[in-house]
N, C-alpha and C positions, 0 to 999 in steps of 0.2 A: 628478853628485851632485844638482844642483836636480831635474833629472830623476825623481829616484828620490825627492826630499822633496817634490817637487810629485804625481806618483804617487801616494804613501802618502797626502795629505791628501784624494786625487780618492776613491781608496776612502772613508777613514773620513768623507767628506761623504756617499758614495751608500748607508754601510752606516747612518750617525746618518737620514739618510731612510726607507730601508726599517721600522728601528724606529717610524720615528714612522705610517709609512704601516701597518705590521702592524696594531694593531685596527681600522684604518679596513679591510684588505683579508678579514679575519674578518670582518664584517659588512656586507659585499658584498651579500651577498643579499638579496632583500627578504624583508620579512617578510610572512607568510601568514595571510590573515583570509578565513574563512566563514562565512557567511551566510546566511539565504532569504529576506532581504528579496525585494519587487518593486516596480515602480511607482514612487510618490513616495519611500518610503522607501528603495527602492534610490538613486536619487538622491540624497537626503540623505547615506547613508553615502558614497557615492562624492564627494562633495563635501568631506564633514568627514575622509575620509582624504586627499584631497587638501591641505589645511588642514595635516594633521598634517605631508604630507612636504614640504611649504614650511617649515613652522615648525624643524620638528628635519633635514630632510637623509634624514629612514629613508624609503626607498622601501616597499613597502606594497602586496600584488600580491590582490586581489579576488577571492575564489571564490565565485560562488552558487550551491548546490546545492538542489536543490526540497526542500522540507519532509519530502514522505513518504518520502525516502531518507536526510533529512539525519543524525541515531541511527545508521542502519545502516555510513552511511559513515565516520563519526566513528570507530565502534567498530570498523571491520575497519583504520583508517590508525592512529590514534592508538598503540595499545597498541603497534603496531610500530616507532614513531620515525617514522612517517609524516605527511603530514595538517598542519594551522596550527599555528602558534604561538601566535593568539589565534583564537575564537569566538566568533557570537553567539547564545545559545537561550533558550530557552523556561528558567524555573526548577524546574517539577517533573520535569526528565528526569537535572537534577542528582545526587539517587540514587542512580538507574542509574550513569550517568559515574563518578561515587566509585566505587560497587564493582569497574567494571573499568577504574580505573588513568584514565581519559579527563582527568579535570579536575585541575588542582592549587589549592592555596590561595593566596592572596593575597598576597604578602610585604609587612610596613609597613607593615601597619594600625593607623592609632592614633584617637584620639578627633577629632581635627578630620576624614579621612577620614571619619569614621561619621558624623558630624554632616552632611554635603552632602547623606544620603538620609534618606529615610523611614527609621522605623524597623520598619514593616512589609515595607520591600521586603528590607530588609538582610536580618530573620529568616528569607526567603522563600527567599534564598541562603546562608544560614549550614547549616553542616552537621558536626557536634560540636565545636562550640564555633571553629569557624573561617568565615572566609568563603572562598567557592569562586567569587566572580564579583564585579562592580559592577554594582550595575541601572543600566538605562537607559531601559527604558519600561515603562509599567501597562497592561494590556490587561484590559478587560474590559465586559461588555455593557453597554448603556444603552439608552434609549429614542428613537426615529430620531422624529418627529410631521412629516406632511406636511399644513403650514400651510395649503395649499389646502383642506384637510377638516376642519382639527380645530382651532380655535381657542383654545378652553378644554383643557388636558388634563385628565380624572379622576381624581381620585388612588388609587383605588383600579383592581383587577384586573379585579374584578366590574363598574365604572363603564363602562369601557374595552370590554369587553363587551358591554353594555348598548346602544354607539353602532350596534350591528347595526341595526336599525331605521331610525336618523337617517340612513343612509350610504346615495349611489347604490347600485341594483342590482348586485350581483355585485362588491360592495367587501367586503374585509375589517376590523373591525377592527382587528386584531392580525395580523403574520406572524414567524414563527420557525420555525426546524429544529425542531419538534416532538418528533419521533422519535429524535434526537442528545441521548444523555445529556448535553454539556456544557452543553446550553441548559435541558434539564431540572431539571439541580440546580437553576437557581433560584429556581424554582418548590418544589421538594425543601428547601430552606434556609429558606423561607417559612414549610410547614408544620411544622418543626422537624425536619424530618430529617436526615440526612447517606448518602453515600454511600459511607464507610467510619468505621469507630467507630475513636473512639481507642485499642482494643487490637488493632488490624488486621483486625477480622472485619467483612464484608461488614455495611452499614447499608442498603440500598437493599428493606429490609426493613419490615412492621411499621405500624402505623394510618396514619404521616405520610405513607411511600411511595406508599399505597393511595390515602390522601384526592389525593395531589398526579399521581397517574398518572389517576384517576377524574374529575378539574376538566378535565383535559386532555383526554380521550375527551369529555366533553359538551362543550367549546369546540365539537373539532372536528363534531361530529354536528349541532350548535346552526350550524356555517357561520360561525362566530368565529375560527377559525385553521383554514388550507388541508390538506388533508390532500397526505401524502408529499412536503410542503415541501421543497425543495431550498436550498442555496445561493444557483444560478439562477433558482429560482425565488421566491424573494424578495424578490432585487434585480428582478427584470423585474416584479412585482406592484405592488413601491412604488414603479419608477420610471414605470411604465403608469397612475397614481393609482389603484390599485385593492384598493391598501391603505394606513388610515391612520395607524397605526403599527406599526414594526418593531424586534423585539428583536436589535439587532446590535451588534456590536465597532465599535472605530473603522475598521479595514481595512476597515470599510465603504462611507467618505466615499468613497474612492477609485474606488470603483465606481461611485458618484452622481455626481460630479461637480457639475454645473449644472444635470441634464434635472429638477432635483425641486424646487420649493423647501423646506427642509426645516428643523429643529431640534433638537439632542440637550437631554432632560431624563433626571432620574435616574428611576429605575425604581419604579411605582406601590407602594402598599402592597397584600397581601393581607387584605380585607376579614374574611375569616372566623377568622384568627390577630390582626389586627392589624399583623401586622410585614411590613415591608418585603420586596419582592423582594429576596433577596440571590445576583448571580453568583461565579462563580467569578474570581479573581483572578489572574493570573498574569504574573511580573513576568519580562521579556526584562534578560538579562543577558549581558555579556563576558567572556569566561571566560578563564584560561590550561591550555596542556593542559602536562603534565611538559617536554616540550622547549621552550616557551614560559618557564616559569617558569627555566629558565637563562640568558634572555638579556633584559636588560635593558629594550634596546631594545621588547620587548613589553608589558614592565610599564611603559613609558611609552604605548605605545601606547593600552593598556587605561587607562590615568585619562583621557587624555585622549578618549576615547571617553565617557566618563562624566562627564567636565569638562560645567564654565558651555557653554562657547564652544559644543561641541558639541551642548547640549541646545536651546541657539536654535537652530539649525540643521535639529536634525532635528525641533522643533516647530513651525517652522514651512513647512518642505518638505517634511515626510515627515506631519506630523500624528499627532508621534508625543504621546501624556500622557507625557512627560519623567517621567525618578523623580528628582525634586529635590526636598529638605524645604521649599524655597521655593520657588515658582516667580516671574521674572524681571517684573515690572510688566505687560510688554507681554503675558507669556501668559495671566496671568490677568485684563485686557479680555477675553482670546479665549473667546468661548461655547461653541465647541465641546469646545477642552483642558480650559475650566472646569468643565464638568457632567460628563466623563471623570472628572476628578480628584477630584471631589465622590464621584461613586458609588464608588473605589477605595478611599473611606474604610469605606465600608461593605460591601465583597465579601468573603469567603471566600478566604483563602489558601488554592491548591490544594496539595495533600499531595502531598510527592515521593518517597514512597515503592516501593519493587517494588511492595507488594501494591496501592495504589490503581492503575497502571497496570493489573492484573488488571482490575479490577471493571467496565472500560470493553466491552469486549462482550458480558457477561451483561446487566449492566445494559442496556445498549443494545438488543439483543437480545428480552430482558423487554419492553423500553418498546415497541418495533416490533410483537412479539405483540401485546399490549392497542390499541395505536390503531390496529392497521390489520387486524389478524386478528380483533377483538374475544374475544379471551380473557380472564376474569375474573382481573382485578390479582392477587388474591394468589395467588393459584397460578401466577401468571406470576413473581411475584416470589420465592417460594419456590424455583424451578426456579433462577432463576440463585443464587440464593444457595448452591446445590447444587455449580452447575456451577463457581463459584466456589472453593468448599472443593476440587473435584477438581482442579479447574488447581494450588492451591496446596498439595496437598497434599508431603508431603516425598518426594526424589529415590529413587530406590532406594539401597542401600548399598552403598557399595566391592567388590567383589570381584577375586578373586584370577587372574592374566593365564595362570597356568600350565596350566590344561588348553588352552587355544585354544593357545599356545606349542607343547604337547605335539603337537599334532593340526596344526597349518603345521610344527614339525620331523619327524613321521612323514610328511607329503606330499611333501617336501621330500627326504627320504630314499628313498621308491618313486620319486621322480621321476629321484633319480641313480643309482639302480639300475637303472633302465628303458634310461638312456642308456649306462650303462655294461654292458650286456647286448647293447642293440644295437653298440656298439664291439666286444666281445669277439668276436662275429658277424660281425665284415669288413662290415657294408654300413651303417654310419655311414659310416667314412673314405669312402669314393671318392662316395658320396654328399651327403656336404659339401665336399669338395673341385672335384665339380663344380656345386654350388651356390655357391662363393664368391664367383663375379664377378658374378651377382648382388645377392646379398647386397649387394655394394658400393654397385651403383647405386642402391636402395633404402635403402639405411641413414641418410642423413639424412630422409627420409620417416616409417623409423620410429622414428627419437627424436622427431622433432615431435611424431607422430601419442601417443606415448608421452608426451611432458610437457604438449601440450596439453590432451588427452584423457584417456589411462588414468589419470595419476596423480591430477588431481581425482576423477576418477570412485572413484577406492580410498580415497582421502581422505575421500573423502563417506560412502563406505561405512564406513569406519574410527568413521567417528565415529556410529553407529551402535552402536558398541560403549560409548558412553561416555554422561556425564549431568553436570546442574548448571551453573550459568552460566557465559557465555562468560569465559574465561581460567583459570573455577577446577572443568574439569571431569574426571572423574574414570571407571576404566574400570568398568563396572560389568555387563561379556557378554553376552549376550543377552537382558537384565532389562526392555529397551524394547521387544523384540518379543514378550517372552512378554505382557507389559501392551498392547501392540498385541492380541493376537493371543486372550487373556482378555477382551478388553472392559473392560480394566479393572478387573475382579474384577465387572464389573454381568453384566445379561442379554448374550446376545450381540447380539438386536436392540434392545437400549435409544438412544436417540438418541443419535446420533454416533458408534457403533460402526463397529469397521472393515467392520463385516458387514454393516450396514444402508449404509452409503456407500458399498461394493463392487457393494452391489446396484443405488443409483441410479447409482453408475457405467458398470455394464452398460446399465443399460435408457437412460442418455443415449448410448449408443455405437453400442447396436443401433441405436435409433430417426432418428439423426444418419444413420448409414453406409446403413440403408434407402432413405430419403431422397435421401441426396447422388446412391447408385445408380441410383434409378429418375427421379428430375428430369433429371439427368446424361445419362443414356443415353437418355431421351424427346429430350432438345433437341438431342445429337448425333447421331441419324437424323435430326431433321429440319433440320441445318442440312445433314447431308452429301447432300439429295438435289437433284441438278445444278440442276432444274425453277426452286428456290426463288429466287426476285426479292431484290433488298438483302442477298444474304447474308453478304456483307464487312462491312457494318455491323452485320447482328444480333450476329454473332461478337464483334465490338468490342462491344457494349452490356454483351452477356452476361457478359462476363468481368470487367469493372469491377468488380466487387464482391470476386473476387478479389485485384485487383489494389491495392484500396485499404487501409489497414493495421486487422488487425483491431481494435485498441483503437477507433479513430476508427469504425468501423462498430457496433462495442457501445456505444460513448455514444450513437450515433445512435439506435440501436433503444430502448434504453432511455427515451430521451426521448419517443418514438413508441408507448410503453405507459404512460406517465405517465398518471392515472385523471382529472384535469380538462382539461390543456393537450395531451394526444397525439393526434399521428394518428390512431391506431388508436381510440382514444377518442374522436372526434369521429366517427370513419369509421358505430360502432358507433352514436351518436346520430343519426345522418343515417338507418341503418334502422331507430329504432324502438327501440332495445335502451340500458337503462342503463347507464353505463358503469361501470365495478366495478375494482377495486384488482386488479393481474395480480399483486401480490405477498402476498397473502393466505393463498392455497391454494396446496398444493404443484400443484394439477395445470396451473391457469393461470399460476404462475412457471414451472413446467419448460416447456408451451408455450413461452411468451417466448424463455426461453434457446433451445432447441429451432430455434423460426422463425428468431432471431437466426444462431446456427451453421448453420443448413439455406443461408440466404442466402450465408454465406462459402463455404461447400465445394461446393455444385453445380459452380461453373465449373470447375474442377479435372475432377473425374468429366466433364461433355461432354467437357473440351477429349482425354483418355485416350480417352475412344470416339469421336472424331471421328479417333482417331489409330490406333486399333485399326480402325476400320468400312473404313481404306482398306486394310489389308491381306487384306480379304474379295475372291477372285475374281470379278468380273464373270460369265464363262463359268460357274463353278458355280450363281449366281443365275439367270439364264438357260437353265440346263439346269434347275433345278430348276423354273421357271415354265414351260419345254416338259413338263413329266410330270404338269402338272397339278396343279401346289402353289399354294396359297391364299396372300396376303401373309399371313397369318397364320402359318401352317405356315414359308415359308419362312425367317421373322422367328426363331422358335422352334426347328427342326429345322437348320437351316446357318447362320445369320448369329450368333446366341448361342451354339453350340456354339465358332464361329469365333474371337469376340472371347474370351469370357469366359477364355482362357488371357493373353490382355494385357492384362483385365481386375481380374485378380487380383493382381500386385503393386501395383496403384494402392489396392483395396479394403484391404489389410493396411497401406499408407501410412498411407491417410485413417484405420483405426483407432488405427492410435499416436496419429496425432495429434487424432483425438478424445476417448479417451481421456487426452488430459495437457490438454486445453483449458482452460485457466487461465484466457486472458483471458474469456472470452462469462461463463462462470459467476459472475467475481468482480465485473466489470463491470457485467453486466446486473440479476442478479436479487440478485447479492452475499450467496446464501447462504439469501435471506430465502424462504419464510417459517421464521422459527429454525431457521437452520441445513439445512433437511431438502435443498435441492438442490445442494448442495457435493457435490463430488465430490474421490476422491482426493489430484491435488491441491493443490486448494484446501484441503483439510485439513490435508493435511503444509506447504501454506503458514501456516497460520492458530497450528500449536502453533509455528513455529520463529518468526514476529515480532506476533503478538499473545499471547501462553499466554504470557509470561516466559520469550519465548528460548530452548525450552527443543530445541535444535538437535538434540542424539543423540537425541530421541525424534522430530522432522519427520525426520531421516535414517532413521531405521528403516523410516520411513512410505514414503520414498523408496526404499529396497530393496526393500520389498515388491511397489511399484509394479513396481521393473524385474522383477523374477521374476517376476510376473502378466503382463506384456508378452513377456517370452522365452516363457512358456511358450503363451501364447494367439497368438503368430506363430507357432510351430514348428504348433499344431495347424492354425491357419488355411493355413498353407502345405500341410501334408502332406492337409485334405479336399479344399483345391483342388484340387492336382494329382490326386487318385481323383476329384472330381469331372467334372475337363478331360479326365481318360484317357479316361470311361466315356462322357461327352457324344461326346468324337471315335470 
């Protein structure tokens, strides 16, 4: 009997444990935080999450995901029950997030909450009347001043300007991404303009636009700001002393380091208005996404990510301007957080709307024509404002599923007719009966080949049928391709058309596969002939270029046509010849790409004819050289007739995949000049993540694509082969 009441207490001890252990074993998992921090701010977070899981116990699992994916990835995990439980972004992608389901609101907001921030960062995550995040940091442009040069700052734009003169040879006053509309608004907000008007219609219009894209062309003409500024190349100008201020964010420190002595002030006045430079403002915030907003444990996470504790930390490890209505004694001694915080007061809160995301590659695009193509501002400006209203014009209208229904249940139906004809006919059965044990040994091969392959691929195509933003779209049959396929209701060669970028698509394919052929086929006779000295090593040289990944060879190239600091621009000064902007014109961008892709794809084509040339008979060469054939003749008459059949599935390769060349065109010349050397596509990339997502119309673009690809292999195949018969 003790037995059995000692028993019964052993249970109700280990079952009173389980209860108490149950929501400790529900929250087992860590919690999931994403990010794109790098560098010091990486560190910072990783430290203050560290912090967190000392303090409370929640473990706390790190994702950083690079910037240019981080939107895409958000939007394909989250909606799904995927993805973190907290985030941290940028505030104008917020918007976007709200309309598809990504971000939730805040739970527990009260006035002491609202009180630790600004009340410009808060409005900046507020989004009908709720908030969607906690700020954490202000980011936005100021002036870099490298002490070694510049003593006094000017306070004005035109001052700053002016130091042309006073400064060693071949220094800049000023450097910024010139051609990057973010850096431009603030020059754009000076002259009193905007880049989207408060009733959504494109602003980047109009006297202000003009005057403030017009200051900028003479900068650079006048040798006041560098043309085709990069990123890299602004850091390397002002950290070389060879510029003596730079218009940059704080993520700039990071770059600088020690190599500079340097100083941030706020941003000069424009002389001609009077008013201040004003940037764009944009406040980093922690987000919950719906499955976050269930569990507590995140909504601790997120304040304290937003806490005191934390903003020391990452202000002073990460360098980040903290969004605190106060900040802490020690930060504001610090000069650098202090003139951050100073100019935030006076920036532009960026609008986080769809339609201002729009307005970022017209605009950009505009700006790019005028300072480096020189094309007159407002008619540069006028165009996107164009292009503008077409990106944002409204979707097609719903239509009805039943005739396509009609037409897959009539296929569907001749299809079970056909096999049921052949059954009725006796030579299905014994013919599938002796196909079965086949069938078997392949049969997980093609489900793979089936879920990995076909079913995205139908999927892709599916949506092709459909329209309107991701989660709320809608079928609407073949209305994307007939708008494909119309030009849009414009000319049919109006810029951008599918007609007029079919066409640069051709002529990049021919001119590519010409190429790759005849470089190709030069260098693999002459590596295959015995005579030649080193030829183990030419082989290895030559093929490096293949071997290396094309993205990494298109930055390279690209850097190598830069119009001050390139190779190829230095190469051309050394003969005599000025060196000129390779992205100006469409004929010297296509070049670029051109040379660029020419370089990846030769070694391919030798290495096929160095593989093809050994199946040529010795003895027929030989006989052919006793009768009195010329190298020439024999080269032409037997050795090309010989190869050119295992020549030709290499040549229908290299055009797939010339034609889909995404990375050289988007990399190198990226389109420029406006748009004209994109090709397919790059096009159908361009409407599904910069054009407002707009995926069943980039799908359409991508069917097209494969139809033009089926049907230009089947031709390519079928003159080969008449060609290969008639040669042999």
């Amino acid at each position: 009997m003790s037995n059995i009441v000692r028993g019964s207490r052993l249970v109700q001890l280990v079952a009173a444990l389980l209860v108490l252990a149950l929501p400790r074993l529900a929250h087992a998992d860590p919690l999931m935080l994403w990010h794109a921090y790098r560098g010091d701010e990486k560190k910072a977070l990783e430290d203050v999450v560290r912090d967190f899981t000392h303090d409370t116990g929640t473990p706390v699992q790190l994702l950083q995901v690079p910037h240019d994916a981080y939107a895409t990835k958000l939007s394909a995990a989250v909606p799904r029950g995927a993805g973190p439980e907290v985030f941290i972004d940028s505030h104008e992608r917020f918007g976007d997030y709200l309309d598809r389901g990504i971000v939730a609101p805040v739970p527990g907001v009260n006035a002491a909450l609202r009180a630790q921030f600004p009340e410009r960062a808060l409005s900046a995550v507020e989004q009908k009347g709720k908030l969607y995040g906690l700020p954490l940091a202000l980011k936005c442009l100021a002036l870099y001043v490298n002490t070694n040069l510049v003593q006094h700052v000017p306070d004005t734009l035109e001052g700053i300007a002016a130091l042309k003169g006073k400064l060693p040879k071949g220094t800049y006053p000023l450097v910024y991404e010139a051609s990057d509309m973010y850096f431009h608004a603030t020059l754009l907000h000076a002259f009193g303009g905007r880049q989207i008007n408060p009733d959504g219609s494109f602003g980047f219009v109009g006297p202000a636009a003009v005057r403030s894209v017009d200051l900028v062309h003479s900068f650079i003409q006048r040798g006041v700001v560098p043309d085709e500024a990069t990123g890299s190349l602004v850091k390397d100008l002002f950290v070389s002393g060879h510029a003596a201020t730079a218009m940059e964010g704080p993520w700039f420190a990071s770059d600088l380091g020690k190599r500079v002595p340097y100083r941030v002030v706020e941003l000069p006045e424009l002389a001609q208005t009077g008013k201040p430079l004003q940037p764009y403002l944009t406040v980093e915030a922690a987000a919950l996404t719906p499955n976050g907003a269930k569990d507590p444990r995140a909504l601790a996470l997120l304040r304290y990510l937003a806490g005191e504790k934390s903003a020391e930390v990452r202000a002073h490890i990460g360098r980040q301007v903290v969004a605190r209505a106060k900040l802490p004694a020690a930060l504001e001694q610090d000069q650098f957080i202090a003139a951050f915080a100073r100019q935030a007061k006076t920036a532009v809160v960026m609008p986080s709307s769809a339609r201002m995301r729009a307005t970022w590659e017209p605009a950009t695009r505009a700006l790019k024509k005028v300072l480096q193509s020189g094309v007159a501002a407002k008619p540069a400006l006028g165009e996107a404002e164009r292009r503008f209203d077409d990106v944002m014009r409204p979707p097609p209208p719903p239509a009805s599923p039943t005739p396509i229904l009609i037409v897959v249940g009539l296929l569907c139906l001749v299809g079970a007719g056909f096999v049921l004809q052949r059954a009725k006919s006796g030579r299905l059965g014994p013919e599938l009966k002796r196909s079965m044990p086949a069938y078997a040994w392949i049969a997980h091969a093609v489900i793979a080949v089936g879920v990995l392959v076909l079913l995205p691929i139908g999927v892709g195509a599916a949506t092709a049928l459909y329209a309107g933003q991701p989660g709320h779209m809608y079928y609407v049959g073949f209305a994307n391709f007939w708008s494909i396929l119309t030009a849009r209701g414009g000319p049919l060669l109006a810029h951008g058309s599918f007609y007029l970028v079919l066409l640069v698509t051709l002529l990049w394919t021919v001119a590519n596969i010409v190429l790759h052929v005849l470089i190709g086929f030069f260098l693999g006779m002459l590596l295959s002939r015995p005579g030649l000295r080193l030829r183990p090593l030419y082989r290895v040289l030559l093929i490096v270029p293949w071997a290396v990944p094309s993205y990494v060879t298109a930055l390279a190239w690209k850097g190598m046509f830069s119009r001050q600091f390139g190779a190829i621009s230095a190469l051309l000064k050394a003969m005599g010849i000025e060196p000129f902007s390779w992205w100006a014109r469409f004929p010297t961008a296509f070049a670029a790409d051109v040379a660029t892709n020419v370089w990846l794809g030769f070694p391919f084509m030798m290495v096929v004819t160095l593989g093809a040339l050994t199946a040529v008979p010795k003895d027929v060469l030989e006989a052919a050289e006793v009768d009195g054939a010329t190298r020439w003749q024999r080269l032409r008459k037997v050795t090309v007739p010989m190869v050119l059949p295992m020549m030709l599935p290499a040549v229908l390769l290299g055009a797939i995949w010339t034609f889909n060349m995404f990375n050289v065109v988007f990399l190198v010349s990226g389109g420029e000049p406006d748009g004209t050397t994109d090709i397919l596509v790059s096009e159908a990339y361009r409407w599904a993540f910069t054009r407002q997502a707009q995926y069943g119309y980039a799908a359409a673009y991508s069917v097209l694509i494969f139809i033009l690809l089926a049907f230009g292999s089947k031709m390519m195949s079928r003159i080969g082969r008449t060609s290969a018969g008639g040669a042999i």
